[in-house]
C-alpha positions as CSV (number, residue, x, y, z in Angstrom):
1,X,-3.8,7.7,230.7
2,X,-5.0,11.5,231.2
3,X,-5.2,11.7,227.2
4,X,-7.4,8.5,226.9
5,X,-9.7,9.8,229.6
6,X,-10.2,13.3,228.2
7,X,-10.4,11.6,224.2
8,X,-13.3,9.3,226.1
9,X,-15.2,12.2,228.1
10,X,-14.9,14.2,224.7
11,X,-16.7,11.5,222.5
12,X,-19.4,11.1,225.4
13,X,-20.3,14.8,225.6
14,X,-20.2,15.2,221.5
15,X,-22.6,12.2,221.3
16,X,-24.9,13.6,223.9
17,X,-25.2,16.5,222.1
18,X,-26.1,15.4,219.5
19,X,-28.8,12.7,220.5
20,X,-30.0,16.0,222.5
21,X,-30.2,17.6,218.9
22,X,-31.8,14.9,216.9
23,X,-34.8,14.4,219.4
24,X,-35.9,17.9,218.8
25,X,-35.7,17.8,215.5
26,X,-38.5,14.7,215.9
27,X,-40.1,16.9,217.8
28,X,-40.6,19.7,215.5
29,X,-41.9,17.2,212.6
30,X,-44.3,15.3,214.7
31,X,-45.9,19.0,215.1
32,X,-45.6,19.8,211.1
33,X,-46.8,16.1,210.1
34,X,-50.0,16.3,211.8
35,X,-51.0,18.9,209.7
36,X,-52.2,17.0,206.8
37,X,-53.4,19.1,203.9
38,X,-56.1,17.6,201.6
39,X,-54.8,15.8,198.1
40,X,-55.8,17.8,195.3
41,X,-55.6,17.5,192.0
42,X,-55.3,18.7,188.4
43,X,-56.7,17.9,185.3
44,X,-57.0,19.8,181.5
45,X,-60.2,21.1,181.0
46,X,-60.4,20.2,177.6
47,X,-58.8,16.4,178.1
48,X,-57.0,16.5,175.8
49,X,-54.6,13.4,177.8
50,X,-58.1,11.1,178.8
51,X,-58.4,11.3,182.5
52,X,-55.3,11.7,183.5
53,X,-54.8,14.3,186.6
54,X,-51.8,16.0,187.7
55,X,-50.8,16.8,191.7
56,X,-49.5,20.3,191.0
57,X,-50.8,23.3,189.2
58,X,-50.0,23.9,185.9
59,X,-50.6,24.0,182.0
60,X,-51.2,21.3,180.1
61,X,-48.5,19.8,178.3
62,X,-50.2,19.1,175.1
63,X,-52.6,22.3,174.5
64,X,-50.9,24.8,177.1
65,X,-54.3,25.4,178.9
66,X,-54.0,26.0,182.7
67,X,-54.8,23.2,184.7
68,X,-58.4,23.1,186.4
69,X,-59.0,21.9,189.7
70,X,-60.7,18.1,189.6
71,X,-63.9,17.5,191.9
72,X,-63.6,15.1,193.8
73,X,-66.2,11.9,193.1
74,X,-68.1,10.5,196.1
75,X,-67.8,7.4,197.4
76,X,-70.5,4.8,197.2
């Protein structure tokens, strides 16, 4: 009976811990989410793929220029 008790208080202090551990954790991305950094994006200078843009810097795969920085268009 002692062995079941101690097996049970065991599982119950292990599980608090770790719910204790999991709701900081939320905590600590709730604070880096907020920050939202701006979408930017990439695109050859010389086009040589049409329009399409890229999310990362880079060189394009086609001529091996680097990436340029797209301006964003404004919305009507």
């Amino acid at each position: 009976m002692k062995n079941i008790l101690k097996t049970i208080a065991l599982v119950f202090v292990v599980s608090v811990l770790f719910t204790a551990c999991k709701k900081d954790e939320k905590t600590t991305t709730k604070a880096t989410t907020t920050k939202v950094v701006a979408h930017q994006e990439y695109q050859c200078p010389m086009k040589c793929e049409g329009e399409k843009t890229y999310k990362d810097k880079g060189t394009c795969p086609v001529c091996k220029m680097d990436l340029k920085k797209v301006a964003k268009k404004k919305q009507p």
